[in-house]
Structures are given as structure tokens and as C-alpha cells.
C-alpha positions in Angstrom: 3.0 -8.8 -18.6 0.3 -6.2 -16.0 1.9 -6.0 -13.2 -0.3 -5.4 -10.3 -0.4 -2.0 -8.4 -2.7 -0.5 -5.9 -4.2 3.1 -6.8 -2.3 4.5 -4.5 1.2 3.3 -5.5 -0.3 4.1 -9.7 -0.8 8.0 -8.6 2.4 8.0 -6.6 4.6 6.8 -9.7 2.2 9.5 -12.0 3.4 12.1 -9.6 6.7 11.5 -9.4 6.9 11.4 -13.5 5.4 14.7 -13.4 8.2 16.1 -11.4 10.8 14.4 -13.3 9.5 16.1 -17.0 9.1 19.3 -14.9 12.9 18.8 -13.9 14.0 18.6 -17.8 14.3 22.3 -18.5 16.3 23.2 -15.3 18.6 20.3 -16.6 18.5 21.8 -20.1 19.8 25.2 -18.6 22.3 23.5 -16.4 23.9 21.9 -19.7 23.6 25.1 -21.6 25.2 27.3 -18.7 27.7 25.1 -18.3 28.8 24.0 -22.1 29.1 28.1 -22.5 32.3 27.7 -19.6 34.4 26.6 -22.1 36.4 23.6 -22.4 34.5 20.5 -21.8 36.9 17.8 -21.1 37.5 19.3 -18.0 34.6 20.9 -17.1 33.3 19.0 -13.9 29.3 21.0 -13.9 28.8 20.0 -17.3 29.5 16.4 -16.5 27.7 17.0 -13.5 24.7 18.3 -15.2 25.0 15.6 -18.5 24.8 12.9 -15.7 21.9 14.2 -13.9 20.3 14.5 -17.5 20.8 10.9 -18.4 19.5 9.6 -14.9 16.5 11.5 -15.1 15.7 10.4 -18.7 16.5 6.8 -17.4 13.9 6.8 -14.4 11.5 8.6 -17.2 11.4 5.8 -19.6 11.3 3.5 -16.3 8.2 5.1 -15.4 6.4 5.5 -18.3 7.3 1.7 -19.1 6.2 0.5 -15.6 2.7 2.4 -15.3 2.1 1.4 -19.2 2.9 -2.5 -17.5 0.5 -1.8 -14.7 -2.6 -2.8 -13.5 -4.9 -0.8 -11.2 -6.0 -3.4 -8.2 -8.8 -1.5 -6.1 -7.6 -3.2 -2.9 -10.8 -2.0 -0.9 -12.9 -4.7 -3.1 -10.4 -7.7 -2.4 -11.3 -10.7 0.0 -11.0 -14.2 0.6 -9.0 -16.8 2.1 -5.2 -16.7 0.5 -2.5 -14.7 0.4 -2.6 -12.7 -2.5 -1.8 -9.3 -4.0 -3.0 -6.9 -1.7 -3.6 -8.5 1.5 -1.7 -8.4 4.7 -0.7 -11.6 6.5 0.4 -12.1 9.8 3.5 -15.1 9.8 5.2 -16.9 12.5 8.6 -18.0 12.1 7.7 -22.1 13.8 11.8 -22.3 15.1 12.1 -18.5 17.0 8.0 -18.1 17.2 8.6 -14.3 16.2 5.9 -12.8 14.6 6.2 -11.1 11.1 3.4 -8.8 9.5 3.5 -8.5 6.0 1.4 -6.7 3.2 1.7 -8.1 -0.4 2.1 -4.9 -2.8 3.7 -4.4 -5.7 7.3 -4.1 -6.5 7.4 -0.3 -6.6 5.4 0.1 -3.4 7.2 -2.8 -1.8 8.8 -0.8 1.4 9.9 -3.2 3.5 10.9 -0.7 6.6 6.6 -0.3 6.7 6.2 -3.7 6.6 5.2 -4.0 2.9 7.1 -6.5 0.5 7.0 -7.4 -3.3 4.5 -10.3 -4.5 7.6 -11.1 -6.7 10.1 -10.5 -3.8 11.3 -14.7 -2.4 9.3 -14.1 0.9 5.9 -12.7 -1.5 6.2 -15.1 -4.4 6.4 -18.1 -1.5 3.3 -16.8 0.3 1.5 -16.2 -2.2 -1.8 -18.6 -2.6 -1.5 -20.1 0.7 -4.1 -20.1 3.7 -4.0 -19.8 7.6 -2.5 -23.0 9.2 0.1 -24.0 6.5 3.5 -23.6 7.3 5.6 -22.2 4.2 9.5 -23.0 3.7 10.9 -20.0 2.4 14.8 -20.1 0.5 16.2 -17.1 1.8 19.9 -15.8 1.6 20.5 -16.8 5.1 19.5 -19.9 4.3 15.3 -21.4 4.7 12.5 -20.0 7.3 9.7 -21.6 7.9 6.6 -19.5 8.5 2.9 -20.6 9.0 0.5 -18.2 8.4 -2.1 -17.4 11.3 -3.6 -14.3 9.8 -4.8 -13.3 6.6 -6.7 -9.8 6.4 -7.7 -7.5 3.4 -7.2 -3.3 4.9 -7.6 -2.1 2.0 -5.9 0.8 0.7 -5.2 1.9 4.5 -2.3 -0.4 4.0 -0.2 1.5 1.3 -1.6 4.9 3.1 0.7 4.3 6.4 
């Protein structure tokens, strides 16, 4: 399944695999420096080290599975009417009227403290292929939300830049 990802959030993920095959030799060493203390049953930096090496490999194969999954979606060329992956919609909760900005991204660019969510997060997926005026009931752990929408805008890639 492609998973949709702005050029932006594809170069960010390439860089921070980069950094994480740069990391294995300093790993490698770490292992190797401290396997040659002795004892390893007790040895609490070779653990140390043998767990940093298997969390690294881990986010490696993450990585290279995810941007292999990915698609490239040049958000400067998207437009149109509906929330989709990409835009930025503006939401009013219709029981406390408080406004809610939110830009549709990907689920490894999804950073909600900036205002950005997953398309496959419940509030995305719900919005998703709606327009302005319809009111959206949204199951969320505290229990439904209704929004409408009232804005729909396509920024571009100025919204996964800050």
C-alpha cells in the first residue's frame, strides 16, 4: 500500500536514515570495547551498547520499509474543494465554537503540537473527502466532536516547512 508523503517529510526520513547507518560503526566499537571488559553477564555497557544496536537496526528497517511504501505528493500542485492529503482545514467544534486548524500530512510528518495530524489519525481519516459547510462527527477517546469545516486551503509545502 503508497502511503502518501510530502517531499519534505520523504527528505527528512532519507536524512535521518543517513544518520542512523552513519551511527552503525560507533555502535560496532561500542560492542567491541565493551565485549573486550570481560564477563558479559554482568557487564551493564555491553548491554547498553547491544540495545542501542538493536534499536537502531529496528528504526533502519522501519525507514527503509516506510520510504520504499511511500509516495512523493508535490503539495504545491494540489487544489480543490475537499479535505484531502495535503491540505489545511480550518474546523469548528458546533457545541464550544472553538476553532481548530489542521493540516492533513502523513503519518510520519503528523506533528500535532504544529498543528499537523495523520490522514489515517480518527480526526484525519473523518475529514477526509468532506467540503466547507458539513459538519463531521468525529469518535474520539473522550467520547464524539462535532466539527464543520469553514476553511479548506492548499499552502503548499510552506505547511510541513513551519
Amino acid at each position: 500500500m503508497a502511503i502518501p508523503i510530502s517531499a519534505q517529510g520523504y527528505r527528512k526520513l532519507e536524512k535521518e536514515l543517513a544518520q542512523l547507518k552513519e551511527d552503525r560503526p560507533a555502535i560496532i566499537q561500542a560492542i567491541k570495547e565493551a565485549r573486550e571488559q570481560g564477563d558479559l553477564r554482568e557487564n551493564a555497557g555491553y548491554d547498553a551498547a547491544r540495545e542501542r544496536q538493536g534499536m537502531n537496526e529496528a528504526r533502519i528497517n522501519y525507514l527503509e520499509n516506510r520510504l520504499a511504501q511511500s509516495t512523493i505528493v508535490d503539495l504545491d500542485k494540489l487544489s480543490g474543494s475537499k479535505v484531502v492529503f495535503g491540505c489545511t482545514v480550518t474546523v469548528v467544534d458546533v457545541d464550544t465554537d472553538e476553532e481548530r486548524v489542521f493540516s492533513i500530512l502523513g503519518p510520519d510528518e503528523a506533528d500535532h503540537a504544529r498543528g499537523s495530524i495523520s490522514f489515517q489519525s480518527p480526526v484525519g481519516k473523518a475529514l477526509l473527502g468532506h467540503e466547507v459547510g458539513e459538519e463531521v462527527t468525529i469518535v474520539i477517546p473522550r467520547g464524539n466532536v462535532v466539527y464543520e469545516i469553514t476553511k479548506i486551503e492548499f499552502r503548499g509545502s510552506s505547511i510541513v516547512e513551519g
